[in-house]
N, C-alpha and C positions, 0 to 999 in steps of 0.2 A: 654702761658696763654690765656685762652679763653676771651671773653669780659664780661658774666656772673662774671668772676671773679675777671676782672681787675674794674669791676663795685662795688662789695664787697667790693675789700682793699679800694678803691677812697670813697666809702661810709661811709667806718669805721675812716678815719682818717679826713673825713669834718664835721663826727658828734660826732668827739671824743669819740666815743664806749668805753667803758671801759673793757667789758667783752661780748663775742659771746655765745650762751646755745645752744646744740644741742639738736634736738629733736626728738622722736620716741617713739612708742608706742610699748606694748607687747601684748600676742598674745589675752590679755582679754579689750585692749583697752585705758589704762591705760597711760599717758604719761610719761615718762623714759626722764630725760637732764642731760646735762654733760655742765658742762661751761667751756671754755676757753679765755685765754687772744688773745687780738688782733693780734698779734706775730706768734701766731702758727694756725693761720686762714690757711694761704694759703699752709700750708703744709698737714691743714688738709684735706683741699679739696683735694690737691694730691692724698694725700695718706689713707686718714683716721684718728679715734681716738680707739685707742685698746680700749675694756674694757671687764668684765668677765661675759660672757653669761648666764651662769648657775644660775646666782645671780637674774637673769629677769625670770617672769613669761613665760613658755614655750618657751625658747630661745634653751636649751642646759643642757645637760647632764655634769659633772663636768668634767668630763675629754674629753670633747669637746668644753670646756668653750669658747677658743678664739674666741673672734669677734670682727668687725672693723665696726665704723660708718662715713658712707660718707657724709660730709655735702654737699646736692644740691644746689647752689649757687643762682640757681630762684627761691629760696624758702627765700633768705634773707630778713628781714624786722626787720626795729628798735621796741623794744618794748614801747609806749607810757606812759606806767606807770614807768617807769624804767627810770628817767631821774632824774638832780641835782647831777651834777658831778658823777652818780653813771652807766651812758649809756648803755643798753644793747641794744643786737638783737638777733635774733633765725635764724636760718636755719634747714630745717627737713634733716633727713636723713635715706640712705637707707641703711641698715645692709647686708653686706656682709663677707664671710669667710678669712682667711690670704692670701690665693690664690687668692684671688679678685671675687670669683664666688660668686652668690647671696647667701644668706641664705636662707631658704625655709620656717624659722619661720619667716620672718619678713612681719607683715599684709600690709606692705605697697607694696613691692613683690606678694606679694594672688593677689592684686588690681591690680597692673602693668602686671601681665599674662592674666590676663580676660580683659582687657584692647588691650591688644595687640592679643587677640582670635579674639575679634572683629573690631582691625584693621585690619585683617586679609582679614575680610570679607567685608574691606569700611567704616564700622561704626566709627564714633565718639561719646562716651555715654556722656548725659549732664545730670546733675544733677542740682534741685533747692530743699532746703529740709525748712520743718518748723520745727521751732524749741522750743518745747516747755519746761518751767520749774520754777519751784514754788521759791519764796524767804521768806524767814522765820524768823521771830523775835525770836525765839528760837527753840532749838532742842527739849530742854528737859522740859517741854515737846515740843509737836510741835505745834507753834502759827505762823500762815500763815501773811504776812505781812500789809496785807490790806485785806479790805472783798468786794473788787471788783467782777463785773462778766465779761460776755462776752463781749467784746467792751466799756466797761465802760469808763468814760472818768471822771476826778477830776482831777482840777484845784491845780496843783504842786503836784498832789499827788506823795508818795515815790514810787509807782514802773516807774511812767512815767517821774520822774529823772532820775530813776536806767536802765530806757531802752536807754533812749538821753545820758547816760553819756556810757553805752556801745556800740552804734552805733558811736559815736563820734570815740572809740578807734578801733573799725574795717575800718570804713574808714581811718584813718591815716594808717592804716596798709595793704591797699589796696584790703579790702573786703567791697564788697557792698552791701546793705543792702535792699530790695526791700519793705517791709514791720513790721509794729510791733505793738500789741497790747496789753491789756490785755485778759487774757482767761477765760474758764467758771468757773475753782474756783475760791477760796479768794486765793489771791498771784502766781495767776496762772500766768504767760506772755508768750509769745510768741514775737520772732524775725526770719522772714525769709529772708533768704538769696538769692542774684539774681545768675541768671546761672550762673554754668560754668563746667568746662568740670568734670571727676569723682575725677580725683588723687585729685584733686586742691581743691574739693569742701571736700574732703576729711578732707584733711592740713588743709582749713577753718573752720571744724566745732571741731577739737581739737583746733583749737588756739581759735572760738569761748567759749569754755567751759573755757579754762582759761581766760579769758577775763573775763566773767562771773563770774567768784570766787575772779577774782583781785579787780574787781568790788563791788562786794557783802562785802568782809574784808573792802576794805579802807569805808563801810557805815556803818561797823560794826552791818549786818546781813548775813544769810547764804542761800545760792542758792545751791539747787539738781536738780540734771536729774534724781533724781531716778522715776521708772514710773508710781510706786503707793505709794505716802508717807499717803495718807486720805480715809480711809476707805470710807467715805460718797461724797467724790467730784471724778469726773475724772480725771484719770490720765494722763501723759506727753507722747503725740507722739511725732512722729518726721516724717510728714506725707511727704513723696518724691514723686516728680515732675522730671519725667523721659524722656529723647527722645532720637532719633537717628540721625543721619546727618550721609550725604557724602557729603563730604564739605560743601557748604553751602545751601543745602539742605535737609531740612524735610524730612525723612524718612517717620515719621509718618502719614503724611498728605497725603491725597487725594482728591479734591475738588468735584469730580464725586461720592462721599460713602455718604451713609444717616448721619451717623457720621462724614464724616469728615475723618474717618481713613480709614489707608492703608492696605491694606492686608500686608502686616511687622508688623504693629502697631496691627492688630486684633492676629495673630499670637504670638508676643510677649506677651501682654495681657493673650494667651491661655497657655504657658509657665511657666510664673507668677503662674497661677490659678493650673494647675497639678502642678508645685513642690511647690507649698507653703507650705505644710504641712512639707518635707524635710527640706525648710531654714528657717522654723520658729523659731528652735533653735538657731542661727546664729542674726535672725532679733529682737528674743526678749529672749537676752542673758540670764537674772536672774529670777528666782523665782519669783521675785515680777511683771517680766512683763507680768505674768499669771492673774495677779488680774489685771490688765488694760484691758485685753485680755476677757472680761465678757458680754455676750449677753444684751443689752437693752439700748446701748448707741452709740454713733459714732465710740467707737473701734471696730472693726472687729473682728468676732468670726467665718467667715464665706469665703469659698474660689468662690467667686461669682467678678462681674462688675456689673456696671449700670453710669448713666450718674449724674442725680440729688441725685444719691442716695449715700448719707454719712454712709451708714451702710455697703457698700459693699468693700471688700477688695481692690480692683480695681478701681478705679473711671478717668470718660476721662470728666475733668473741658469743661466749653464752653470755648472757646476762640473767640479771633476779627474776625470779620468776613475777609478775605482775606489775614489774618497776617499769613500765612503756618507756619514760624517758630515757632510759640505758639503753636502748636498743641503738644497736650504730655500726657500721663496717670500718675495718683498718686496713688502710696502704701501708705495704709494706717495703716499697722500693724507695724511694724518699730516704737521702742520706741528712747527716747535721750541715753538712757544708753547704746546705741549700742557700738562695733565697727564700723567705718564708712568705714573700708575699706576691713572687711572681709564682710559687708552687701552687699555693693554695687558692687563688687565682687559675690555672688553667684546671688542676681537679677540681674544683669546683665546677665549669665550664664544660667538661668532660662530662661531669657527672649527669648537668641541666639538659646535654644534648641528649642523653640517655631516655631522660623524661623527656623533650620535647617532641622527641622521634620515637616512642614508644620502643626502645630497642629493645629484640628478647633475650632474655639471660641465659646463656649456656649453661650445662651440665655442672653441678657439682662433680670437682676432682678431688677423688679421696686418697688417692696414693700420692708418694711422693714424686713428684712431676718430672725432676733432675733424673729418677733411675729409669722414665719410662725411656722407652727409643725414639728417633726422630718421625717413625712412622707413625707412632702409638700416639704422638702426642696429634701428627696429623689428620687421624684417624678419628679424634675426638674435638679436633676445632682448636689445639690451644695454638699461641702463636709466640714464638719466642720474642724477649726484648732487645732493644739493640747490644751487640757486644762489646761498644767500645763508644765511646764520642763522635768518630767520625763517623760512627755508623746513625748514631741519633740524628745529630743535626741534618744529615742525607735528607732523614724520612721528615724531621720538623722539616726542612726544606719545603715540603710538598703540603703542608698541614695549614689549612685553611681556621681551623680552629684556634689552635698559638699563634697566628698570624691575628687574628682578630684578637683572643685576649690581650696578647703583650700591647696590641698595638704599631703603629708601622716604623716607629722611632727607636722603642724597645727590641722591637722584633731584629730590624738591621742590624742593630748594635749588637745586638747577642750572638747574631750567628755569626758576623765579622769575628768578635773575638773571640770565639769558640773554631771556628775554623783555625786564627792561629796558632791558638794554645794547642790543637793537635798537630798543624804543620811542623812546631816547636818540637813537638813531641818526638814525632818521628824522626826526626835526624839525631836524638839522643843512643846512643852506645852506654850500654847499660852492662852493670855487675854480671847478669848470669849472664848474655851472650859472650860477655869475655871470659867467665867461668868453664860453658860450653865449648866455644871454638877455639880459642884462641890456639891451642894445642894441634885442633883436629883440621884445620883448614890451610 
């Protein structure tokens, strides 16, 4: 027995755990648990917990249903809402077949091969992501919780409870918390997360999201990641803050570059900017993250960098002067409704091809990219993103790169059901067109 593990049972029996939930996600992002009694912990971890694949969004085929979940033992942690003689704790896990060989549908496997591509090469990928998302005093209709804006600040107001009470339950749960605000709608907020490496920051931002909804119930209102619930206010990124290391050194960084960056970091960068049309499907899964996706605002609509400029897909933040470590680029197309592990997985991917094809990095764009014209922008090499779903999945269609991350399991299944979600779509008759015609046609 490892010491991970002999740390587990020692944990569960000092904190009288009642009940352990495994956890994992399917291949649309979704979280999947399975609870077990304290008792069969340590065989879990052995050996696994059966269950029927087929049953899980893009798992398995019915008669290839079997599948087995391994609970990671460094992933234990109690859950803080979960206490009063009723003790729980979660461990993630990784889905593997009877045979013990990995699954190929499980996103958290997508993540740990492009991970290990780039150990390959030295690297270690860090992630730090903002996280934004609305709370809502009703669904139905939808009334935003407060009529806060950007930085707003009110004295007990309820989202600046609702944010202290959920950094409270991340730190007890050994995620840290670097920042948090309110954002530019009414009920908008934002909490960003401090580094850490990809898998991990992964784990953090699904246990983040339940956090968030455990949160939102016991106030008795409701929290979405969706990426456009308001026609008239902006929508919820999820802006990432990306670097490289070997060991413990800055890849990205070079003190002798006008920026600051490295030829790695310019390369990567240029990586990013050629495939982004490719994993835009990937980075902005649903339908709805085409309407976030809208020229005239801080979302990106546009496959460009620049430094100050928030319009650009790419952005390399200042940082300290002589802090090498801070140096890092952020994606800015990337909504909350992602996958975090199939996303950070193909940018990743994106990025390596960057480096491994020496790609060169285009101009910095200093103006705002939405007001240039369609010539101006062709004039200087930028290439727009796709404008809608069906338009992504087109060009993933063609993409030799998300074909190779996701893998050939993942891959089918994604565009299957990406394709119908917008088949679905389109035969929807919607509020404005009956607003608009109904009269005039």
């Amino acid at each position: 027995m490892d010491r991970q593990t002999e740390f587990v049972l020692r944990s569960m029996e000092e904190r009288g755990i009642r009940f352990v939930r495994l956890w994992f996600t399917d291949v649309l992002g979704s979280l999947k648990s399975v609870a077990i009694a304290p008792a069969e912990v340590e065989g879990a971890i052995a050996e696994g917990v059966g269950f029927d694949g087929s049953a899980i969004e893009g798992f398995a085929r019915v008669y290839e249903s079997d599948m087995v979940a391994h609970p990671d033992p460094s992933t234990y942690q109690v859950l803080p809402w979960r206490q009063a003689g009723r003790s729980t704790a979660r461990m993630f896990c990784d889905i593997k077949l009877p045979d013990g060989s990995p699954s190929f549908a499980d996103p958290r496997f997508v993540l740990k091969r492009a991970l290990q591509k780039a150990a390959d090469l030295g690297f270690t990928f860090y992630i730090h992501p903002e996280i934004e998302f609305f709370l809502l005093r009703s669904l139905s209709p939808l009334i935003p919780l407060d009529q806060g804006g950007y930085f707003d600040h009110t004295t007990l107001g309820d989202g600046t409870d609702f944010r202290r009470d959920v950094i409270t339950i991340l730190e007890q749960m050994g995620i840290s918390v670097e920042f948090s605000h309110h954002e530019a709608a009414p009920g908008q907020h934002e909490i960003d997360l401090r580094y850490a490496d990809a898998l991990t920051m992964a784990d953090n931002i699904m246990t983040f999201r339940v956090v968030v909804r455990e949160v939102a119930v016991s106030q008795d209102i409701h929290a979405t990641f969706m990426p456009k619930p308001f026609s008239e206010h902006p929508g919820s990124g999820m802006h990432t803050h990306m670097s490289l290391f070997e060991g413990d050194t800055n890849v990205f960084y070079d003190a002798a570059d006008q920026y600051n960056l490295s030829k790695t970091a310019k390369q990567f960068i240029a990586g990013l900017l050629h495939h982004a049309p490719e994993i835009t499907a990937v980075t902005n899964q649903w339908v709805n993250s085409y309407k976030r996706l809208v020229g005239g605002g801080e979302a990106p609509s546009f496959a460009c960098w620049g430094r100050a400029n928030r319009s650009a897909l790419v952005r390399v933040p200042q940082f300290t002067p002589g802090k090498s470590s801070s140096a890092r680029i952020e994606y800015r197309a990337i909504d909350s409704a992602v996958n975090p592990y199939l996303a950070y997985a193909v940018l990743l991917n994106a990025g390596l091809k960057g480096i491994e094809g020496e790609y060169p990095l285009p101009e910095e764009t200093e103006d705002e990219v939405w007001r240039l014209t369609d010539r101006e922008r062709k004039a200087i090499g930028i290439h727009e993103l796709p404008r809608n779903l069906d338009e992504a999945i087109r060009i993933m269609d063609e993409s030799e790169l998300v074909a190779e991350t996701l893998g050939e399991h993942v891959y089918e299944y994604f565009m299957r059901n990406k394709r119908k979600e917008f088949a679905a779509y389109r035969q929807q008759v919607t509020p404005w067109e009956l607003e608009r015609h109904i009269r005039v046609m």
